[in-house]
FIKEMI-883387 format. One record per atom (N, C-alpha, C, O): x, y, z; residue in one letter. Coordinates in steps of 0.02 Angstrom, whole numbers, plus 50000, padded with zeros to 5 digits. Each point is the difference from the previous one (the first is absolute). Layout:
N
XYZA/...
***
This chain:
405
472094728144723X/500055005250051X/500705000350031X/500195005250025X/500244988849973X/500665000550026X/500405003749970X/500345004950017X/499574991149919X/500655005349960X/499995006849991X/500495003449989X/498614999550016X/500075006849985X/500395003450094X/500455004050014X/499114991950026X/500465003050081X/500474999749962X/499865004449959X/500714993050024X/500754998649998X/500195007449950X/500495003650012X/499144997349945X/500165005249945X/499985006850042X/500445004349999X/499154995850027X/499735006450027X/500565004050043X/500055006149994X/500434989550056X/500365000850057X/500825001449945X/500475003450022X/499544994749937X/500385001349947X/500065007249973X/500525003249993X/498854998849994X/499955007749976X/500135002650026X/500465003749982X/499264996750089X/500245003250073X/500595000950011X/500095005550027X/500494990849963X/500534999150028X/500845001949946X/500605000050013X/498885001849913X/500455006149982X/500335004050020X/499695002950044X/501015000149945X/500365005150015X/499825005249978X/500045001649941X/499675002950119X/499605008549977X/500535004949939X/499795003449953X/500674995750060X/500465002549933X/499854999049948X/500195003749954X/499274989050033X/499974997349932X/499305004949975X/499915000749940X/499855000950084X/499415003349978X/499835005850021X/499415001750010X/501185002749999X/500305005949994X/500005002049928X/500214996249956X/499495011650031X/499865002649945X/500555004449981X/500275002650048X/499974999049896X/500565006249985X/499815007050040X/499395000550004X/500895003650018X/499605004449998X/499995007249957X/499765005550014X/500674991849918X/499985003049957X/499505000149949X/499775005449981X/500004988349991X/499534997649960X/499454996650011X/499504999949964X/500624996150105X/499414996250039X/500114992849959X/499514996349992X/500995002349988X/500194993049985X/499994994850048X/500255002350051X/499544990449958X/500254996850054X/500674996749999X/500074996349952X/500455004250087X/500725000650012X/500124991550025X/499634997050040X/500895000749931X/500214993650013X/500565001350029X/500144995550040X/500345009349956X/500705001850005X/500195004750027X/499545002550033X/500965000649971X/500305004950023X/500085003649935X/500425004650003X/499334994849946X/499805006549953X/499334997649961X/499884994049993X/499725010549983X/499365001249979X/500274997249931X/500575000949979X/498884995249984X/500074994749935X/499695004949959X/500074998849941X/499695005050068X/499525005949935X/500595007949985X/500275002449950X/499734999550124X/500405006549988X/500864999550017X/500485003349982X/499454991650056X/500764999850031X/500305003150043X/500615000550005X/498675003750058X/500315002750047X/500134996350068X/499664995350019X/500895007350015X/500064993050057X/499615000950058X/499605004450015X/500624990150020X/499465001350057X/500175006850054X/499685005150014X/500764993049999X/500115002250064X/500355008649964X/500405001749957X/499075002050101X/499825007850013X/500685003249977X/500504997350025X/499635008449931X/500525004050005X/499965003050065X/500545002250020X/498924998750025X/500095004450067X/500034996650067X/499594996550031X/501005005449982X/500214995350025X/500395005250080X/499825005949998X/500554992750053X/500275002950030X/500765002449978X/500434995949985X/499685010950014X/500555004249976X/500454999050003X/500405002149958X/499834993250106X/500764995649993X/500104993849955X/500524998449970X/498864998250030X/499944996549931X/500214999449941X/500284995549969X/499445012850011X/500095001249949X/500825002850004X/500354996349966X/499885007050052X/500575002050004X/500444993350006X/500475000349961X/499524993150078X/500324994249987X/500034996749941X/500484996849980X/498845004349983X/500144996749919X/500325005049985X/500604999149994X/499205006449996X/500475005449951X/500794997450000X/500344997749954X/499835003550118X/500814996749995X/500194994249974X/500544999049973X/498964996450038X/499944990549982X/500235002049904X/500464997649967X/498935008250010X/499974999949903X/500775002149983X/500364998849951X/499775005350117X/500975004049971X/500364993450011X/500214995949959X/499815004050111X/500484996650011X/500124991150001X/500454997450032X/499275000449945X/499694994550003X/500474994349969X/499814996249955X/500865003850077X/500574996049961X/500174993650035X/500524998350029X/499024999249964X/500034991350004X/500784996649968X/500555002749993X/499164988249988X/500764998449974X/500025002449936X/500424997449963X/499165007650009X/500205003249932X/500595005450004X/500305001849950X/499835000550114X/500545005250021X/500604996449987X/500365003049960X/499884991750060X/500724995749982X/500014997749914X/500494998149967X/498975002850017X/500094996249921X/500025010449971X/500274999949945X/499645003950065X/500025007649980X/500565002250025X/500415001449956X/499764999650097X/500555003950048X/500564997649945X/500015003049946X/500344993050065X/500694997549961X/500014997849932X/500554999949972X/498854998049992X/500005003849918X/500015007749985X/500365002849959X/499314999250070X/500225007750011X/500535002849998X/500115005249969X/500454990550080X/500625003850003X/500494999649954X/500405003949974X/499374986750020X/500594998949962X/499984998049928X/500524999949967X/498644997949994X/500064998949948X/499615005049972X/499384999950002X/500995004949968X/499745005749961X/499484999149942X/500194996649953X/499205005850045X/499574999549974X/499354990550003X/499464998249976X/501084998950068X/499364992449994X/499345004050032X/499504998849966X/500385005550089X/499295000050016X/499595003549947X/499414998749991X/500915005449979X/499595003449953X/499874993549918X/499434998749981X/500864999950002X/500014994249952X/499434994150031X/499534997749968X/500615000750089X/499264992750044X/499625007149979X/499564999249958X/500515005750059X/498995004249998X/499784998149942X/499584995649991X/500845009249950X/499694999549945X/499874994349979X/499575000649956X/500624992050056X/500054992549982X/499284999650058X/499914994450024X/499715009849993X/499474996350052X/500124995550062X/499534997850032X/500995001149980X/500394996950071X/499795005150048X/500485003750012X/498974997950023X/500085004750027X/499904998550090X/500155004150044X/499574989049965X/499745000250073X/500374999350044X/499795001050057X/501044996849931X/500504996850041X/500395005650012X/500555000050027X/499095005549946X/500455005050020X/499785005650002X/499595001649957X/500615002950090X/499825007250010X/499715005549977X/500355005150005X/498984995649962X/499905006549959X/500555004549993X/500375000550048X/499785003649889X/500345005349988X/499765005450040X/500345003750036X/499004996649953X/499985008250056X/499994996750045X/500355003150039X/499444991249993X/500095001150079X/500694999250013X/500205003850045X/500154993249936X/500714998850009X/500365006250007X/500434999950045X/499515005449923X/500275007850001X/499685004650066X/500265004050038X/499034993349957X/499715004150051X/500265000350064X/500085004850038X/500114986649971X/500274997650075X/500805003349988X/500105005650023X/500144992849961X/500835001949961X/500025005350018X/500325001050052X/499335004749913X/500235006850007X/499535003450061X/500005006149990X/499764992950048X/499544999350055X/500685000050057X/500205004750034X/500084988249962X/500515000250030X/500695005450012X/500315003050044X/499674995849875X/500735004549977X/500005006150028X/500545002350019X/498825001749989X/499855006050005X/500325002950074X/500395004550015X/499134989650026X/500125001450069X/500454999550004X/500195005850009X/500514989349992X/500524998950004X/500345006749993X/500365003450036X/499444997149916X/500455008849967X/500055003750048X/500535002950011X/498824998350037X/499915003250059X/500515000050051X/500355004250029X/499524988249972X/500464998950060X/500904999350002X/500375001250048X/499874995849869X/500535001650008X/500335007349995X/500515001250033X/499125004549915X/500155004949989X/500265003350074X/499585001350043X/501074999849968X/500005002750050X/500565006650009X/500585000150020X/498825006849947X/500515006649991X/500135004950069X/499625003750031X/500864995049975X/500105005250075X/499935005149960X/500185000549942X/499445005050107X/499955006949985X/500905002050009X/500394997350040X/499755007849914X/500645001750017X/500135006050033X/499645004749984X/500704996250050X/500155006550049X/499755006049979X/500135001249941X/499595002550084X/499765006949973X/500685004250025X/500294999850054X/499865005449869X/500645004850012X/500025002950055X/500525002050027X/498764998850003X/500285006350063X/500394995150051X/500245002750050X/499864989949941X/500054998150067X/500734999749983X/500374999250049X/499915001449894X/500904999649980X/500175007349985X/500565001249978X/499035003650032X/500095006149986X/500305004650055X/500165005749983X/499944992150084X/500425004050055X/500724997049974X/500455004250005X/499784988649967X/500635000249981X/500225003149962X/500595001750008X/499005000749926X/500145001149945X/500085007349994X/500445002649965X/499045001350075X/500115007450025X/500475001850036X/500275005449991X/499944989650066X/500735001050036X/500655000749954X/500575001850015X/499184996249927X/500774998349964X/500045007649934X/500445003149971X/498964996750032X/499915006249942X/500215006550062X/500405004249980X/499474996250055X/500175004550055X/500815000650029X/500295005050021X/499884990149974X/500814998050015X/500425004049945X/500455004250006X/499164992149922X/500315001749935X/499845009250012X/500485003849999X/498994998150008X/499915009449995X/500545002550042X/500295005349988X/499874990550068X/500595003850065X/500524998649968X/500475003450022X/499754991749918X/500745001049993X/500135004649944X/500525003149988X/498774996949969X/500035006249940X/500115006450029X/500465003449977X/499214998650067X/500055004850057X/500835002049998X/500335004949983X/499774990550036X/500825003550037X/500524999949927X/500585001750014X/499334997149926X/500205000349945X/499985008349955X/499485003250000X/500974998749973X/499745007449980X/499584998949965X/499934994749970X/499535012650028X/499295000549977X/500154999949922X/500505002649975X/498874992849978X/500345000149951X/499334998649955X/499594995850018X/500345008349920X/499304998049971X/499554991650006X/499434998350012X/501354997749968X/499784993750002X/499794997550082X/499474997950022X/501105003250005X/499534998750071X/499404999950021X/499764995250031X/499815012749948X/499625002350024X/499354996349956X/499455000550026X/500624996149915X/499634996749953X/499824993150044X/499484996750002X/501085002650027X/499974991550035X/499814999950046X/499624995250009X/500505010350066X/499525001050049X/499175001949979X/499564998150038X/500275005749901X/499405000749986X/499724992550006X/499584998250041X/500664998549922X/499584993149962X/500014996550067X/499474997850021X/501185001350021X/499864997150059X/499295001250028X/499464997049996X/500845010550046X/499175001450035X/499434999649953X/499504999050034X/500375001249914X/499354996849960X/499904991350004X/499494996749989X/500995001650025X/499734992350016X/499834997550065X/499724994850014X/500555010950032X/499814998750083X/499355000849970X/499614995449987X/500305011050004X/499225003949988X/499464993249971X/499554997350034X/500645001249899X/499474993549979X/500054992650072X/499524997550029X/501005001449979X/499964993450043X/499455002650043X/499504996549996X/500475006750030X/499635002950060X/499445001150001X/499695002350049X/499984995749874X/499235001449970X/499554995250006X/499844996849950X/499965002350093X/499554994150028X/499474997249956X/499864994149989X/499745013649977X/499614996449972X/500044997049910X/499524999549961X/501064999450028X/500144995649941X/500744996550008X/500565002349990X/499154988450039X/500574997550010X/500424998049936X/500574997749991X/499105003549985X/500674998149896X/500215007449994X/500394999949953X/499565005850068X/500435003650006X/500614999150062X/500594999749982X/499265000150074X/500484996750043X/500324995649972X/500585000550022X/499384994749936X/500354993149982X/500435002749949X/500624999950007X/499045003049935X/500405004349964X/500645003750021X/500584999049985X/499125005750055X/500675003250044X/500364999350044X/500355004450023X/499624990549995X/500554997050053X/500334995949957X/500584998750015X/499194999049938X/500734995549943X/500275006149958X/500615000449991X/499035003849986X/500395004749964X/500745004550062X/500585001049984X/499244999950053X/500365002850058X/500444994350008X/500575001349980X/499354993150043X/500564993949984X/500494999249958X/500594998650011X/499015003049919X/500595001249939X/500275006450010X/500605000649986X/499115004150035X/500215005850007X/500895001650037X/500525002449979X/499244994650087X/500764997850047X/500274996649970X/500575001949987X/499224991549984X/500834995749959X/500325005949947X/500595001149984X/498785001949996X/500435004349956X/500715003850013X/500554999849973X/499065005050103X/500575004450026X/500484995550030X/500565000049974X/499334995750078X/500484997450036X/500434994249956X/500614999550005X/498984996249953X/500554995249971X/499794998649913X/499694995849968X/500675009950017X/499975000949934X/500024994149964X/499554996549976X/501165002850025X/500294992549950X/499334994650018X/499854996749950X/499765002050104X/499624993049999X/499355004449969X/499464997149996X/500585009449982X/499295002149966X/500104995749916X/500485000249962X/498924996450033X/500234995849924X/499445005249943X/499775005750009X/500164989149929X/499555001849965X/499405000050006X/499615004349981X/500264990150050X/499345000150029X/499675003950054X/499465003150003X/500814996450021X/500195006350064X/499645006849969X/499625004050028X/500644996149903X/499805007849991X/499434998649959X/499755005549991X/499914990349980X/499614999349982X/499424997750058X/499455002649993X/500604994550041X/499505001250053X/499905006150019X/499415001549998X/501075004050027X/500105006350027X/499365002749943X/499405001550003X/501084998349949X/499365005349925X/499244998650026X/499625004550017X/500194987549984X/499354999649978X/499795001650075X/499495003550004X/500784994850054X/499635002250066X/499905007049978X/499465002149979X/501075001450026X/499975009150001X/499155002049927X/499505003150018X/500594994649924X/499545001049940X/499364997150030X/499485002649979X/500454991850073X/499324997250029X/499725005650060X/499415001749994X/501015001250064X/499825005050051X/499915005749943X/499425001349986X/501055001949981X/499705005749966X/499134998649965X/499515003550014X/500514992149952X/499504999949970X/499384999850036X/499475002249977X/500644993950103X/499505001750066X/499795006750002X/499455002249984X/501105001050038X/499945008450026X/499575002449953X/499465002850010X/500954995449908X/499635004349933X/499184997250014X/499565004249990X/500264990350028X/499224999550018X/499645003150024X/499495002749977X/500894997250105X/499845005150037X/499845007149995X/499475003050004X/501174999149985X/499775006549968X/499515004549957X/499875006050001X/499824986549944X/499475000949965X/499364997650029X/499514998649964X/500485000850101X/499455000350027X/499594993249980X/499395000249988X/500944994850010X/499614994749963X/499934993550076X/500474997150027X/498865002449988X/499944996650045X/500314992450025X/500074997550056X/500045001049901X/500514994450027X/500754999650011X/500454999449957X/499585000950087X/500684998050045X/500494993749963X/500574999250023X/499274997949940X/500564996349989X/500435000949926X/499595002549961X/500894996750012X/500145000149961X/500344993649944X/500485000349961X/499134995250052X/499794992749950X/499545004849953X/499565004050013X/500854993049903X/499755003949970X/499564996949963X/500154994149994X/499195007949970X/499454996749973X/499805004049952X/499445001950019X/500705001249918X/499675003749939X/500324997249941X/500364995349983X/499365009849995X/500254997849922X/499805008449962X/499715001449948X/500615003050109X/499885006549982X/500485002850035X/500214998450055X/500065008249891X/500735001350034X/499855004750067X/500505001350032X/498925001249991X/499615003750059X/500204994550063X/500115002150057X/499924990149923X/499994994850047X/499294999250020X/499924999750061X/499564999949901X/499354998450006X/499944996649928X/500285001149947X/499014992550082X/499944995949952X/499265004849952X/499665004350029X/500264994149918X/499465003549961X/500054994449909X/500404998449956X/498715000650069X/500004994449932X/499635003649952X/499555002550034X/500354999449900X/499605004349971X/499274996049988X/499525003849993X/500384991650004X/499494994950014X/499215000350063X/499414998350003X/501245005750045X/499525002550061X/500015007150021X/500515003350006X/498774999350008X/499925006150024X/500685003250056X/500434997750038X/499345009149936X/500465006750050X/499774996550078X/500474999550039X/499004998549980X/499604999550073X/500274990850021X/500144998050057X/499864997849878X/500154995450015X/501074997250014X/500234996050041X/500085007449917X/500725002149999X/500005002750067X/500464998450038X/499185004949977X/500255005750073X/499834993450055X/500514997750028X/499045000149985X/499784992750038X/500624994050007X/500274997350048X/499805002349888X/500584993650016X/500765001849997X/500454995949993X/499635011250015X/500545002850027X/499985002050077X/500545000250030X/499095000649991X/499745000150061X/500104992250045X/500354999250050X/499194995249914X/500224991850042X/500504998649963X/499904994049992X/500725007549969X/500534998649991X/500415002250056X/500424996150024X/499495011550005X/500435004850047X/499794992850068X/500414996150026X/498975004249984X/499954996250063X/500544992950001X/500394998750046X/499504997149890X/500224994750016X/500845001149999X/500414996950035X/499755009049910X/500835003150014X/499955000450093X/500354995450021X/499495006450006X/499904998650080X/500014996250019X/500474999850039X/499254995849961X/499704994050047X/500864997449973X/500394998050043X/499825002149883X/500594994449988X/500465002550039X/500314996350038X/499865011749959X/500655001850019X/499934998850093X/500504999850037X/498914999549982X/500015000550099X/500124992049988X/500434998850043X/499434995249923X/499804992450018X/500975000149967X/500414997950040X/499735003449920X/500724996949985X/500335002550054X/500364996150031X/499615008949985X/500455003150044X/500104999350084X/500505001650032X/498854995649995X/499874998950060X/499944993550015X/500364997150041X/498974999349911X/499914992750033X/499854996949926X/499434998849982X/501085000049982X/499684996149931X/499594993750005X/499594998749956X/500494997950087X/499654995450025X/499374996650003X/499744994450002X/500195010749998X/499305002250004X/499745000749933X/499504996549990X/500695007349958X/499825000249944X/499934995349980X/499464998649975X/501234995750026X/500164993549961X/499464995350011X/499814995749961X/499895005850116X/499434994850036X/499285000349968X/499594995749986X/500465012350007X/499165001749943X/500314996949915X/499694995049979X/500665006749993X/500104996449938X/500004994349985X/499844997549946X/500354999950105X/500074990449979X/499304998250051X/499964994250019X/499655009349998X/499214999350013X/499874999949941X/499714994649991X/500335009049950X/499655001849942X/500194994949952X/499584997949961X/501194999250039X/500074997249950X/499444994549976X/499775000149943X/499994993950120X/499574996249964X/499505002849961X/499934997549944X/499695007150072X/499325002949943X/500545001949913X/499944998349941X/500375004550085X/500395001449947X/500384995249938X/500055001349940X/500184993250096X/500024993749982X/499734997649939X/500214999149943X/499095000150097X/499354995449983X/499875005349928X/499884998349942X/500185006550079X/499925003149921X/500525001849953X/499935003949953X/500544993450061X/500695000549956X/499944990549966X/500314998449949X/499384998250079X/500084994849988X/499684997749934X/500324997049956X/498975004750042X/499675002149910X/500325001949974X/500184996149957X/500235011650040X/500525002449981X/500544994849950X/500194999449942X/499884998350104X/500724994649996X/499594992849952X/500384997349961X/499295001450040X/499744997149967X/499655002849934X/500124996749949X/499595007350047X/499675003349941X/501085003949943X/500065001949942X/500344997650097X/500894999649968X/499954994549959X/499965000249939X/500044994750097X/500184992449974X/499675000149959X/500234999849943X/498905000350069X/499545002049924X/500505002549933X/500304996249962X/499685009850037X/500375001649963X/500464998749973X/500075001949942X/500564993450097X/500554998049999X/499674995249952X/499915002649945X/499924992350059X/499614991049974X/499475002449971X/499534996350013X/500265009249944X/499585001349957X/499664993649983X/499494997750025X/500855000049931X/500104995349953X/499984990450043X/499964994949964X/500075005050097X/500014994350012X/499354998650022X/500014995850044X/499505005949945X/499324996150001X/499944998550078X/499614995350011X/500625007150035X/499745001150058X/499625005650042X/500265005350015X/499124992950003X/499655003950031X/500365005550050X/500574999450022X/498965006149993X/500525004850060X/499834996150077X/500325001550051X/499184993849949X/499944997250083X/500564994849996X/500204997350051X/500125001049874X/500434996950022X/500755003150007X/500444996550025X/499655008049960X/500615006850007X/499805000550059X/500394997750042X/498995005249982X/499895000550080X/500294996050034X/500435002050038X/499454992049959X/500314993350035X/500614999850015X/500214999450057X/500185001449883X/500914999750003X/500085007050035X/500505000550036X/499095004849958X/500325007450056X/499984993550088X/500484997750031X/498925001549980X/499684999250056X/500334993350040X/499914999250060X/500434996949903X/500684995150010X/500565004150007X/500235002050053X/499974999249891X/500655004350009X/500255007050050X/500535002750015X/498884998249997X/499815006750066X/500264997150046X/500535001850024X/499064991850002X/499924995250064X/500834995650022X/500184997850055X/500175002149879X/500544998550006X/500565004550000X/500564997549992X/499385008550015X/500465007150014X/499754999250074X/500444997450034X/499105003849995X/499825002350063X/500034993650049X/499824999950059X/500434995149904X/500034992650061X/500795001350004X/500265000650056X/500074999949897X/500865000149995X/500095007250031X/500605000550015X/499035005550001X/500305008250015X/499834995050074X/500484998950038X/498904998649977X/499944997050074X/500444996050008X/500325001350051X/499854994149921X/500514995750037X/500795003449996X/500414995550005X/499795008849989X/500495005549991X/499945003950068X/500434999450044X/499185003649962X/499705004150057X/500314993550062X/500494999850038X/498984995949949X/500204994850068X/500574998049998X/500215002250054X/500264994849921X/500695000149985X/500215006950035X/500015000650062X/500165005149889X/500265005250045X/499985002050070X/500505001850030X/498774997850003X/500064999350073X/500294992950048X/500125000350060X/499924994549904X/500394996450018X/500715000150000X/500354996750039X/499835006649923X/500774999949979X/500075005450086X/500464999650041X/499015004449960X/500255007950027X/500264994350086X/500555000550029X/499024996049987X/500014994350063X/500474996749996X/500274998950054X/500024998349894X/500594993849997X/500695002250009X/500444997650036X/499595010449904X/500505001549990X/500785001650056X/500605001149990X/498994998250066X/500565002450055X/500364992550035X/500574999750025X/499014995149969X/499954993850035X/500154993849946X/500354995050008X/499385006549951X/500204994249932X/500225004549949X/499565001549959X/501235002250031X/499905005249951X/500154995349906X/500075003549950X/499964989450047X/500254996449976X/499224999549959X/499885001549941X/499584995650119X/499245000649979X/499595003249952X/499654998449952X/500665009950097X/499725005749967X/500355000849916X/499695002249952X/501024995350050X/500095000149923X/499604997549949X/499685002949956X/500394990350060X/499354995749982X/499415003749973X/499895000849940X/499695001650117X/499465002349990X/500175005649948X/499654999849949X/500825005350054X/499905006249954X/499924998349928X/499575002349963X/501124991550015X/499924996449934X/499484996849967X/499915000349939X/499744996650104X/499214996449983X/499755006849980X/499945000749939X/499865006450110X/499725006849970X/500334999949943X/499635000649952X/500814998950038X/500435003949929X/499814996549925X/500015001949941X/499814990950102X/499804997249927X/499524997750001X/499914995649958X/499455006150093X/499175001950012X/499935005449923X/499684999149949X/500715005650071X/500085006749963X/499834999549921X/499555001849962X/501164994550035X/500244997549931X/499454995149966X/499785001249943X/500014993550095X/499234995749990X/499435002149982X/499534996449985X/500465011850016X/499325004549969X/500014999849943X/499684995749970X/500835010649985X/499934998849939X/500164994649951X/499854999549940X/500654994950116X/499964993849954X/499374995149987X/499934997149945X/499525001950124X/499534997549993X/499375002949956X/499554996449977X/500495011250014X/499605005349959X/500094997649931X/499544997949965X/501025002650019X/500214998549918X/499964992049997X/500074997749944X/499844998350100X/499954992449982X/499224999949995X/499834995449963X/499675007850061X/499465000750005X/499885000249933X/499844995149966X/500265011550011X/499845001449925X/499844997049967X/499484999049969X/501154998650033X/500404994149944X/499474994450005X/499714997749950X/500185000550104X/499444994050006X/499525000349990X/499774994649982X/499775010550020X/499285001450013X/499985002349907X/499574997449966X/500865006850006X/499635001649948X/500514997549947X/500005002849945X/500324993550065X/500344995549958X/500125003149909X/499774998549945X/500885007650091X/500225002549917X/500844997950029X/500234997450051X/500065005549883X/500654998349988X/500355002950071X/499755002750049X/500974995349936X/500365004150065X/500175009350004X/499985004150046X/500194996449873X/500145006150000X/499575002649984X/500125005749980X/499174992150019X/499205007050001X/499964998150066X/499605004150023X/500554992550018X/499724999850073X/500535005650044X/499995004450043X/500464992149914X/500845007750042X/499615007650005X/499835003850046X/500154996149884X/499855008249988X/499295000650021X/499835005050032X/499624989149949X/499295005250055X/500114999750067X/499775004550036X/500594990149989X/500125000550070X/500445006750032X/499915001850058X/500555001349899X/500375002850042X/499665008049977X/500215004750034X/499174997349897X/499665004550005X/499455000150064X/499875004550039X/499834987849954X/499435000950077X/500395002350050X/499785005150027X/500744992749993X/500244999850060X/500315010050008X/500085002350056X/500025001249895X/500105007350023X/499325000349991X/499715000750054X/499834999149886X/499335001950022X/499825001350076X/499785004650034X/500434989149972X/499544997850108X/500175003050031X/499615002750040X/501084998849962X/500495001750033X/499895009150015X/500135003050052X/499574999949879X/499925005849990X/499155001550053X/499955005050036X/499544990249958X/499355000050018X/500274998150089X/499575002550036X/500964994250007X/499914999850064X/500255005950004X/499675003750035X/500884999049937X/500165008050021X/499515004049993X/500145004350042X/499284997749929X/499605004149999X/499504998850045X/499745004250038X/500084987549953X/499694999550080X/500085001050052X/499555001450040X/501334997649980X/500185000950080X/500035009350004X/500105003150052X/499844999249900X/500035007949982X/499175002750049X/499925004150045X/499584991249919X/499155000550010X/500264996150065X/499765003250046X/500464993749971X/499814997350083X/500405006550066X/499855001250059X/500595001149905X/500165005750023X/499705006250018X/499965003650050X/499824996349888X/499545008350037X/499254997650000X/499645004750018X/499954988849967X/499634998350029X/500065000850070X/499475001350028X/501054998250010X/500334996950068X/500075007650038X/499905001050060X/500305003849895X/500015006350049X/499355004150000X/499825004150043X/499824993849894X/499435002050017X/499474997050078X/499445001350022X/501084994449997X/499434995350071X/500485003250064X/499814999450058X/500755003749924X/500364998450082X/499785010150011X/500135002950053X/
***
């Protein structure tokens, strides 16, 4: 009878956790995960800051694996991608998360260093510039009347007339530099150069070609040109009369939105585009990897592992454009007080710079291990490839960007 008392107070005194059931399968649970299905214990539902604290914990989550990642990264071209594929993987930083946090960063930064002053709107330099075109008509004035004269007071008062047009400031901008060249012309010949007159041509051939818009009754106000039709309307034979007429129509708008945002507050534009770039990114980055595919046909590597070397090599453009960025606003602080410093600092930028495509092409060379001169020549075809794919992107982050402001 003792020993069973003794047994009994035993059972009792189990930990209620232990005989806790899954509540996926109804397994009994020894652990903090279920031995049949493998679901864990503890509730996905949970309170909303919770969850939002792991979320950041899964991104950001750079323990002492951040010091063994951060500075292979910078400085030994291609080792993190080489430990992946070698299965070394815990001492160091996932590839996507490592980019995610990276360009997460980079992004904002962009924000904050980007810093475009809106530039003066013409009307506000346009009482000088009219005072002087007005000066110039009073001395033609007192000159005998003379065909040519009367050609040069015309064009004058036609540029008062445009400056004065409120509602298209790239015509104002237009015509207050053409009127600029206009006076060096009359007043100081000899400093009129070649260029000089070649600016003159294309301002004067850009306002005409405004008016000629105008005149044709064509609803948009600006004259940024967009066809591939000598009418100056775009038309694909691919798409309907109803559908052609449509995207000549949100072409005219976004011809708007560009010519009011360059001309008034570009700023603003630049702020919606480099919003866009990360989505844009993220899908240029398959892109860039499904290249290399192609490039290494032949080397028996998977595309998650091409993925890999984009998703390193991404992470190491956008840590060096960041530490550039920070540098430059440092220099902007030193330069008056330590101007010896600030030298310093610009040279480290200069050969930050130079450290891209040298660490890019040492990459190559390492990760897919061909000769020097097939790595020269695919390296320096990828590299206009890429080169060709961010210009068309920052193109799409562009009028993605005026389509929002």
């Amino acid at each position: 009878m003792t020993s069973t008392e003794l047994v009994k107070p035993k059972e009792k005194s189990l930990p209620a956790e232990v005989k806790k059931e899954c509540e996926n399968c109804g397994a009994s649970l020894s652990g903090q995960f279920c031995a049949e299905c493998g679901q864990e214990i503890t509730s996905n539902i949970r309170y909303f800051g919770t969850v939002i604290l792991h979320l950041l914990d899964d991104i950001f989550s750079f323990d002492s694996r951040a010091s063994r990642t951060l500075l292979p990264l910078v400085l030994k071209p291609g080792f993190l991608t080489q430990k992946y594929f070698a299965g070394k993987r815990v001492h160091y930083v996932p590839p996507l998360r490592l980019y995610l946090f990276i360009s997460i960063i980079f992004f904002l930064s962009l924000k904050l260093f980007t810093d475009i002053p809106a530039p003066k709107l013409p009307i506000s330099a346009s009482t000088e510039i009219q005072q002087s075109i007005n000066d110039t008509i009073n001395e033609l004035n007192l000159e005998p009347t003379s065909s040519k004269n009367e050609e040069v007071k015309q064009r004058l008062n036609e540029y008062v007339t445009d400056i004065q047009q409120k509602s298209s400031p790239l015509l104002q901008s237009n015509s207050v530099k053409l009127a600029q060249l206009e006076l060096k012309k009359l007043t100081k010949p000899d400093e009129f150069s070649s260029d000089d007159e070649i600016d003159y041509k294309s301002y004067q051939q850009s306002i005409a070609d405004y008016k000629k818009d105008l005149k044709a009754g064509k609803k948009s106000s600006s004259y940024i040109r967009v066809s591939n039709q000598e009418d100056g309307t775009l038309r694909f034979d691919f798409l309907s009369a109803e559908m052609n007429k449509k995207l000549n129509e949100q072409v005219d708008i976004l011809k708007e939105k560009a010519e009011t945002a360059i001309t008034s507050d570009p700023s603003k534009l630049i702020e919606e585009a480099i919003g866009k770039m990360p989505q844009l990114m993220f899908i240029l980055l398959p892109i860039f990897a499904l290249l290399l595919k192609i490039f290494y046909l032949f080397s028996k590597r998977l595309y998650m592992e091409h993925l890999t070397v984009a998703l390193h090599s991404h992470s190491f453009i956008f840590f060096i454009i960041l530490l550039i960025e920070m540098l430059n606003e440092l220099e902007g602080v030193v330069i008056e007080s330590f101007p010896t410093a600030a030298d310093m600092l610009n040279t480290l930028m200069v050969g930050l710079l130079i450290w891209i495509p040298v660490y890019l092409f040492l990459m190559q060379k390492r990760v897919y291990k061909q000769g020097m001169l097939m790595t020269v020549i695919k390296f320096n075809i990828i590299a206009i490839s890429y080169l060709m794919m961010i210009i068309f992107t920052g193109l799409a982050a562009l009028v993605w960007g005026l389509t929002s402001i």
